[in-house]
Backbone as ProteinMPNN parsed JSONL, in Angstrom:
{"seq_chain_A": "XXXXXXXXXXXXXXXXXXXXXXXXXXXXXXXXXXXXXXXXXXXXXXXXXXXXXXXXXXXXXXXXXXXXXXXXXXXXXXXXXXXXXXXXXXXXXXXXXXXXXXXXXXXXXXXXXXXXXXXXXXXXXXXXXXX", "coords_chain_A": {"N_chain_A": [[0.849, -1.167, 0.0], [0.398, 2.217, -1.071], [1.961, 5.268, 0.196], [0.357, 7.631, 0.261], [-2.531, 6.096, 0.054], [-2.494, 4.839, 2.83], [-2.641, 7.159, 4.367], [-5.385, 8.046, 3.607], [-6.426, 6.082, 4.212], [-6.043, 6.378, 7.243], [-7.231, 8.787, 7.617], [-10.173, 8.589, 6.647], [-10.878, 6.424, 8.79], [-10.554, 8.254, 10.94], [-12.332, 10.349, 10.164], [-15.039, 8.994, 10.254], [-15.166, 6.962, 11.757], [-14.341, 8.862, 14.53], [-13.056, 10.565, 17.436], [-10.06, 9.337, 18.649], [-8.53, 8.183, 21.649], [-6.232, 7.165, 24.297], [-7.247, 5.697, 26.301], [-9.747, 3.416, 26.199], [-11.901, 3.551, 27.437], [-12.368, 6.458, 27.013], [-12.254, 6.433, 24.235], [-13.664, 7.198, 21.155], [-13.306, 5.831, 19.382], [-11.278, 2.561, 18.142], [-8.404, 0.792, 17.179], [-6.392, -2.309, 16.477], [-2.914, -2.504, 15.673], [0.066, -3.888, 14.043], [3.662, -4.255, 13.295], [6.205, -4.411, 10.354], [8.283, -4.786, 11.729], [7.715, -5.486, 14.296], [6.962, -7.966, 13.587], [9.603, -9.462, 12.636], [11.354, -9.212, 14.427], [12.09, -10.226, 17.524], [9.617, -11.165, 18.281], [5.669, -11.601, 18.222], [4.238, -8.227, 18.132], [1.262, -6.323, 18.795], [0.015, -3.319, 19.156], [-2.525, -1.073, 20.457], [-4.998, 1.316, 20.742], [-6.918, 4.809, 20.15], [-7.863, 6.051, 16.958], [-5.651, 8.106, 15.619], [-5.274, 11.684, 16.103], [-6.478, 14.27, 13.367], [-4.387, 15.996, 12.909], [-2.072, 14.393, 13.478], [-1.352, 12.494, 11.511], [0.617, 12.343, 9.132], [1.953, 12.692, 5.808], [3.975, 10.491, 5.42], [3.88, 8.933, 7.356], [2.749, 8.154, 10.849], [2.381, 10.943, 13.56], [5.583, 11.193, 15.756], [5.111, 10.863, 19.099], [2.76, 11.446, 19.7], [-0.824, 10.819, 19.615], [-0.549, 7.996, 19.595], [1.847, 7.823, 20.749], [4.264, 7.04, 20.015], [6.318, 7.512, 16.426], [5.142, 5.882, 13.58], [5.955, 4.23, 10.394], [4.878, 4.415, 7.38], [5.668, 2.763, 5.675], [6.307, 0.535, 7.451], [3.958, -0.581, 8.54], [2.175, -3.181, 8.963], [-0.286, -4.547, 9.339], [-3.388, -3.471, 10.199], [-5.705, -3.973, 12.212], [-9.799, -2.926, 12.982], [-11.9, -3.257, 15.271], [-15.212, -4.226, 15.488], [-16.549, -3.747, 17.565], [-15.462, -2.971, 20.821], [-13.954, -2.976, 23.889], [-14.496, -1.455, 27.045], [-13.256, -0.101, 30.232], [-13.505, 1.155, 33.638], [-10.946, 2.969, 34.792], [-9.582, 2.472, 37.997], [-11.057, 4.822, 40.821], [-13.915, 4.621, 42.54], [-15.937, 2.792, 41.815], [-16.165, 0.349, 39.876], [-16.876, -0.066, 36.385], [-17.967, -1.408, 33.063], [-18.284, -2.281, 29.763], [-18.724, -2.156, 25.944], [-18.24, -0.551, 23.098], [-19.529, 0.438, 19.985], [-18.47, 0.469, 16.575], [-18.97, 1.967, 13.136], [-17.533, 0.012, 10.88], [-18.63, -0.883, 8.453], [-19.85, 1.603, 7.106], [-17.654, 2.506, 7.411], [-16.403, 0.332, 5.451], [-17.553, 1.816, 3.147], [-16.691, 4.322, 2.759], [-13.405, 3.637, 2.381], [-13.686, 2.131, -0.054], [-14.94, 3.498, -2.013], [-12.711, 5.217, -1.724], [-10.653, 3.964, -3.138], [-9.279, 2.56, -1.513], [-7.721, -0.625, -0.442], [-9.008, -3.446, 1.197], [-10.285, -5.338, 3.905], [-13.368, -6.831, 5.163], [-15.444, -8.271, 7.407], [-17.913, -10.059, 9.752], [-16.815, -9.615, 12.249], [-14.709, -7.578, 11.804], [-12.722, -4.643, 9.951], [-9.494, -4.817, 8.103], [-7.038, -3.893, 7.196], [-4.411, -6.304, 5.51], [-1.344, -6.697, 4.957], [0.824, -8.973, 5.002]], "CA_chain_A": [[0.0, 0.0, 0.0], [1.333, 3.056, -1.062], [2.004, 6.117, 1.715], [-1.129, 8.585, -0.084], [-3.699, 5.301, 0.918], [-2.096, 4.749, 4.337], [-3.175, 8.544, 4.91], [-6.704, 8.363, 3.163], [-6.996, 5.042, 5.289], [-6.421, 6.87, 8.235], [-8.137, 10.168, 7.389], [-11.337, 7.883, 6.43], [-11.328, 5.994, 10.134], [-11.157, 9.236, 11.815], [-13.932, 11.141, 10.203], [-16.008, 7.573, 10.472], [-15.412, 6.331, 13.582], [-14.477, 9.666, 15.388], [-11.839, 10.988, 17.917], [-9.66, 8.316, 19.541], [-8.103, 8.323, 23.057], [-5.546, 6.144, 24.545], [-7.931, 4.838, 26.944], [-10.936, 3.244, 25.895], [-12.919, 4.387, 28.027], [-12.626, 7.628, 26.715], [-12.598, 6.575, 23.305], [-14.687, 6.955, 19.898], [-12.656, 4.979, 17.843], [-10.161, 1.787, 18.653], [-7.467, -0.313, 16.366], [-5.012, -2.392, 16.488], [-1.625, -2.26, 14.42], [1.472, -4.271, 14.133], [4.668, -3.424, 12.18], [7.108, -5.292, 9.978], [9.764, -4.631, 12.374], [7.578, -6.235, 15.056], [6.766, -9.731, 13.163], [10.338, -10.246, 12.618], [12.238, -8.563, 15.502], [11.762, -10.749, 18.647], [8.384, -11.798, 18.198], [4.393, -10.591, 17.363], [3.165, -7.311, 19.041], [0.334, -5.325, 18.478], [-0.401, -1.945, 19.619], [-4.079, -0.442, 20.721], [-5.125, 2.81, 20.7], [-8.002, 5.202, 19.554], [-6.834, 6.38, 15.736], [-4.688, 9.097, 15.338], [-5.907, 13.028, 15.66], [-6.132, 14.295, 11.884], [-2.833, 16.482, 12.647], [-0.815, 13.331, 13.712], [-1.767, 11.578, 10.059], [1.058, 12.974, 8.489], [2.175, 12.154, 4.323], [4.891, 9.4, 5.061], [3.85, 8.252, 8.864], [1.609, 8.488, 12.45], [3.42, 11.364, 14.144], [6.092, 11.122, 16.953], [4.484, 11.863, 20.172], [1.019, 11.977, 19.479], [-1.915, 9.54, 20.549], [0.39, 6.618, 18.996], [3.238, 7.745, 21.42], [5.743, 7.035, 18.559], [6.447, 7.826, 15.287], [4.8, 4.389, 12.885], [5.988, 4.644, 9.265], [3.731, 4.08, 6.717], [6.187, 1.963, 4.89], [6.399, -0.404, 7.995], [2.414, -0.676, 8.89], [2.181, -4.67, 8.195], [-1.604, -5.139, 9.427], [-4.071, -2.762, 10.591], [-7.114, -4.44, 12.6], [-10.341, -2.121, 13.223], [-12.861, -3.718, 15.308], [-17.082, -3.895, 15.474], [-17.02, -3.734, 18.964], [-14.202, -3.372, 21.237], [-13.999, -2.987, 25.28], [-13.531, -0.801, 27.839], [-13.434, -0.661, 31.457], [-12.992, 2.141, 34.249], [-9.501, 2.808, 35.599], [-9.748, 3.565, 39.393], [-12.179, 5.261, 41.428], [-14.963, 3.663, 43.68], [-17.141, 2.094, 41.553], [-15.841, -0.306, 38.483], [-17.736, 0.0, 35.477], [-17.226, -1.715, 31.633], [-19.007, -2.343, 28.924], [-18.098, -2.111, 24.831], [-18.531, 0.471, 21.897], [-19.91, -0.343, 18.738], [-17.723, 1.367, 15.036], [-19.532, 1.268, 11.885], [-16.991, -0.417, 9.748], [-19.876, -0.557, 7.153], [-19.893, 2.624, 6.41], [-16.34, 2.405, 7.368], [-15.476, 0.067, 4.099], [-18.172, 2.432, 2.087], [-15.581, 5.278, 2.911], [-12.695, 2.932, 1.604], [-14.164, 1.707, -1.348], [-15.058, 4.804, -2.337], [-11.064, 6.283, -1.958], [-9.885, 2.955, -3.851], [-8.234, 1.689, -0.402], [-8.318, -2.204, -0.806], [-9.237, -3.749, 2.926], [-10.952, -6.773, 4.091], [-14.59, -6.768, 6.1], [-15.717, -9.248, 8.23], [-18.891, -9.251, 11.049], [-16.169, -8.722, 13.413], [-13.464, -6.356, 11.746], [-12.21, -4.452, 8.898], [-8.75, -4.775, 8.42], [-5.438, -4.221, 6.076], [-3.108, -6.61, 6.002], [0.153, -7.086, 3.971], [1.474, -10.019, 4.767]], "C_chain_A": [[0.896, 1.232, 0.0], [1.233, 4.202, 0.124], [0.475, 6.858, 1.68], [-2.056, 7.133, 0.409], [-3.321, 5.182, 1.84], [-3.11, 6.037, 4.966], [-4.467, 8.81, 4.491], [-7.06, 7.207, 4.09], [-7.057, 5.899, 6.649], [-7.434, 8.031, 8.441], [-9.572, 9.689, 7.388], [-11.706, 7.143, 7.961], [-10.957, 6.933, 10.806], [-12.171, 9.922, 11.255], [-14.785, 9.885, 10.381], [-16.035, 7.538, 11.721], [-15.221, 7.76, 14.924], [-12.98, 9.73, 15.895], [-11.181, 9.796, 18.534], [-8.852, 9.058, 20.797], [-6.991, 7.16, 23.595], [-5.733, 5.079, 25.236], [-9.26, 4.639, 26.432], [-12.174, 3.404, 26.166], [-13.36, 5.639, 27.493], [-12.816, 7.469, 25.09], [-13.665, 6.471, 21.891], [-14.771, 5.387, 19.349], [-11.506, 3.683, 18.446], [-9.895, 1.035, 17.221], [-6.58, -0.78, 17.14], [-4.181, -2.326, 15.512], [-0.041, -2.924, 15.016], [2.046, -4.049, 13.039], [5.603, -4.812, 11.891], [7.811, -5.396, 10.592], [9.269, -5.709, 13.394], [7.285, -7.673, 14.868], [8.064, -10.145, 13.2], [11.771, -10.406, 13.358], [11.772, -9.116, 16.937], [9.939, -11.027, 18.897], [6.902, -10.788, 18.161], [3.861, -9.46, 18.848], [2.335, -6.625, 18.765], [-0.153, -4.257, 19.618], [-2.049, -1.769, 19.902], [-4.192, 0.646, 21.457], [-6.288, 3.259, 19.893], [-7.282, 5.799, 18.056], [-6.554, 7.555, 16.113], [-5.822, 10.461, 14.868], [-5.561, 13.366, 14.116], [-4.445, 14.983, 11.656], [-1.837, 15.232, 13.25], [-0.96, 12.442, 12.154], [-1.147, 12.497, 8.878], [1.48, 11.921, 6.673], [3.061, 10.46, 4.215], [4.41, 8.571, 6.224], [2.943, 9.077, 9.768], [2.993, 9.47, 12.711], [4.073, 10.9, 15.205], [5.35, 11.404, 17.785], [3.227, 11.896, 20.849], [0.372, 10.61, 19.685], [-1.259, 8.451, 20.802], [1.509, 6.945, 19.881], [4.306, 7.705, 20.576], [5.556, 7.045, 17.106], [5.911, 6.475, 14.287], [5.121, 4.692, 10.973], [4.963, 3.659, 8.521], [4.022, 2.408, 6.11], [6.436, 0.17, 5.899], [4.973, -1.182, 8.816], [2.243, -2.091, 7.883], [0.238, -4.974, 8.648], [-2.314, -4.023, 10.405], [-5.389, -3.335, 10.987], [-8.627, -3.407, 12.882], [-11.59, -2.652, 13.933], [-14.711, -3.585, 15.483], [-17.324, -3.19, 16.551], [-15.841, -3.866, 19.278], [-14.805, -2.884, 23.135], [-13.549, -2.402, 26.014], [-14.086, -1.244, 29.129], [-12.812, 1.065, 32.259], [-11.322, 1.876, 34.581], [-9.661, 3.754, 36.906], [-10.837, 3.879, 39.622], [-12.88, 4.269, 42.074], [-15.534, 2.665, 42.849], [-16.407, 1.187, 40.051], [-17.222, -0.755, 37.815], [-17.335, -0.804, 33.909], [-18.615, -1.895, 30.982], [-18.209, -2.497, 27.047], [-18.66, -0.772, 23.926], [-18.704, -0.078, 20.733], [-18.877, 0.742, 17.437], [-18.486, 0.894, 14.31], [-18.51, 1.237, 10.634], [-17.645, -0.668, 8.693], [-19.205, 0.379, 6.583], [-18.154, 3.059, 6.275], [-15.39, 2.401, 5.823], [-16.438, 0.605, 3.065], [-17.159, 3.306, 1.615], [-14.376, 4.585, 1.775], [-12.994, 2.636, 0.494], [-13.913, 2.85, -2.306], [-13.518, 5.47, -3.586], [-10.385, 5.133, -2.769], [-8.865, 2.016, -2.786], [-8.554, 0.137, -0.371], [-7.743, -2.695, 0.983], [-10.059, -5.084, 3.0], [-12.167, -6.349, 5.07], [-14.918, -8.247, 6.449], [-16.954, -8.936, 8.776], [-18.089, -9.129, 11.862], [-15.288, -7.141, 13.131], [-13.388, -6.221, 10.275], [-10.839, -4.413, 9.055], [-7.582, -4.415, 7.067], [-4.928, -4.936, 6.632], [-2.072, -6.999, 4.79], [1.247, -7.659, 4.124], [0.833, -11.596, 4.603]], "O_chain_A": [[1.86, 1.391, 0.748], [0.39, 4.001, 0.999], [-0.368, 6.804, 2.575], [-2.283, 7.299, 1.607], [-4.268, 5.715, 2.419], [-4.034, 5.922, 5.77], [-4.908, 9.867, 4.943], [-8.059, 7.385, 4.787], [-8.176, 6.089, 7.125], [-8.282, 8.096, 9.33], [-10.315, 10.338, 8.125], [-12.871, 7.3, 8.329], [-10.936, 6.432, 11.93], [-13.09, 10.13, 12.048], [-15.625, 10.353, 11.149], [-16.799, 8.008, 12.564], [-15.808, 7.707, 16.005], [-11.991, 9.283, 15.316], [-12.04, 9.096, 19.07], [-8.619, 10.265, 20.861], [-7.143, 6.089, 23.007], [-5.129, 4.006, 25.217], [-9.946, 5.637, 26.211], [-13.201, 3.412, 25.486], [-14.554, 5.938, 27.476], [-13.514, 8.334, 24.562], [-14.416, 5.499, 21.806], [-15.541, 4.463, 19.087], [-10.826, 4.103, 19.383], [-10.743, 0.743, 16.378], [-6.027, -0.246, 18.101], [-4.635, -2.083, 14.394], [0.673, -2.605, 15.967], [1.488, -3.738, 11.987], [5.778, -5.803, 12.599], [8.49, -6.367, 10.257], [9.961, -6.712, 13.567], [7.337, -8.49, 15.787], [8.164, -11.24, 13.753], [12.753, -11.127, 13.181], [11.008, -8.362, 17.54], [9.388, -10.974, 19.997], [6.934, -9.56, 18.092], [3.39, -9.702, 19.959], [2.928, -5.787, 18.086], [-0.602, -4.507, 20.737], [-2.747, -2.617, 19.346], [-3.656, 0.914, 22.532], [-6.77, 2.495, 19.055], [-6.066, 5.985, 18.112], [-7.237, 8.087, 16.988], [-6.68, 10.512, 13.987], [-4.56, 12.875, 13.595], [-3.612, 14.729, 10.786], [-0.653, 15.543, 13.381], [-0.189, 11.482, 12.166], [-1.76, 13.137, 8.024], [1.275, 10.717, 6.523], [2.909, 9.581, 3.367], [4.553, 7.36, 6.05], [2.51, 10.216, 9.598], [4.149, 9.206, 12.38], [3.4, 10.114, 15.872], [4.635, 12.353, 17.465], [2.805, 12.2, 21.965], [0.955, 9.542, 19.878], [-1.247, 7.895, 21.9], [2.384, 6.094, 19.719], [5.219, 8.53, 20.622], [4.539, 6.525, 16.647], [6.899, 5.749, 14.39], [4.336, 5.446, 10.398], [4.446, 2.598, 8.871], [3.31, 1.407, 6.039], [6.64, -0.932, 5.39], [5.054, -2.173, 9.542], [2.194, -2.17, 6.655], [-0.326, -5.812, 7.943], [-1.691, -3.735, 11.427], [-6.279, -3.229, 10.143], [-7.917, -2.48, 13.273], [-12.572, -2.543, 13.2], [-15.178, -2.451, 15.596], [-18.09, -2.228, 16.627], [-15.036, -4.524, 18.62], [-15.955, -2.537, 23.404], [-12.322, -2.418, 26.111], [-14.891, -2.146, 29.361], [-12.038, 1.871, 31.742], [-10.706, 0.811, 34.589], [-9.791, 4.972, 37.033], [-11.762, 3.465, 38.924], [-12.449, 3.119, 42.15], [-15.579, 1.541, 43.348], [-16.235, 1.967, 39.115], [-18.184, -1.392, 38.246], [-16.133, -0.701, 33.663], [-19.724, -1.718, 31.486], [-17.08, -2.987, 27.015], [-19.603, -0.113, 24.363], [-18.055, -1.075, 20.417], [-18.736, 1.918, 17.771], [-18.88, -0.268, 14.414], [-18.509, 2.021, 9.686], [-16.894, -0.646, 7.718], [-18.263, 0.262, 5.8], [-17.589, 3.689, 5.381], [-14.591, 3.147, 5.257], [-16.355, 0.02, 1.985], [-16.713, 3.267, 0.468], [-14.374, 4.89, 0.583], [-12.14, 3.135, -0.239], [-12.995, 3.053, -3.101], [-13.268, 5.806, -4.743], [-9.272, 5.506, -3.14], [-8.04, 1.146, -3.063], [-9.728, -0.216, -0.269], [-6.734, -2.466, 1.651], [-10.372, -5.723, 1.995], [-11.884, -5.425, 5.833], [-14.624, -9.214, 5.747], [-17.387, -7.805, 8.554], [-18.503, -8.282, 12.653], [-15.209, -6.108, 13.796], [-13.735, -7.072, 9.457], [-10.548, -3.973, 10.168], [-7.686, -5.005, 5.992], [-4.715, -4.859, 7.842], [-2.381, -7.651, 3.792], [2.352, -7.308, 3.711], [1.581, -12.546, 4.372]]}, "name": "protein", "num_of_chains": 1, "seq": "XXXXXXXXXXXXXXXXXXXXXXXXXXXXXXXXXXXXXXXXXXXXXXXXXXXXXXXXXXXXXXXXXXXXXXXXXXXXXXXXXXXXXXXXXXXXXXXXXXXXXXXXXXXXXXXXXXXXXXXXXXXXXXXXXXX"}
């Protein structure tokens, strides 16, 4: 996938799904995302997080810093998960609370389609992956 769809992929699951947050609780929007570096550099990790504010969804990469904590290049973004439903839960305070959030990856892979981004749908998830 070239860098311009990376950035219409992301640009498309934040106006869709909304603002993300680092905690789920607070958030709109949730993915996960693992990197080429991490499939073949000491074994599989995936990240989770709400997507990326529109100013961190820069031309080549996620910014440094920003929701994502670190810099993710475009060129190393090996699988991008997005799910139906995902889960949160309080942190702290008196009373523990949870529950889930629903995304409309629907309209999600309407968005995609649309921009020519080629993705996969499921009833659980939409996803890129490139490997």
């Amino acid at each position: 996938m070239r860098n311009d769809h990376w950035k219409a992929f992301f640009l498309a699951c934040r106006d869709v799904l909304g603002q993300g947050a680092t905690i789920s609780q607070f958030s709109d929007s949730w993915c996960a995302w693992t990197t080429f570096a991490a499939l073949t550099h000491g074994g599989i990790h995936y990240w989770t997080c709400g997507v990326p504010n529109y100013f961190e969804i820069l031309d080549t990469h996620i910014e440094d810093g920003g929701l994502w904590r670190q810099a993710f290049s475009y060129d190393d973004i090996a699988h991008v998960v997005v799910p139906k439903t995902f889960y949160w839960e309080t942190e702290g305070g008196p009373e523990f609370q949870s529950g889930t959030k629903t995304q409309n990856i629907i309209a999600l892979s309407e968005r995609l389609n649309r921009d020519g981004i080629d993705h996969r749908l499921t009833d659980l998830v939409l996803e890129v992956k490139l490997y």
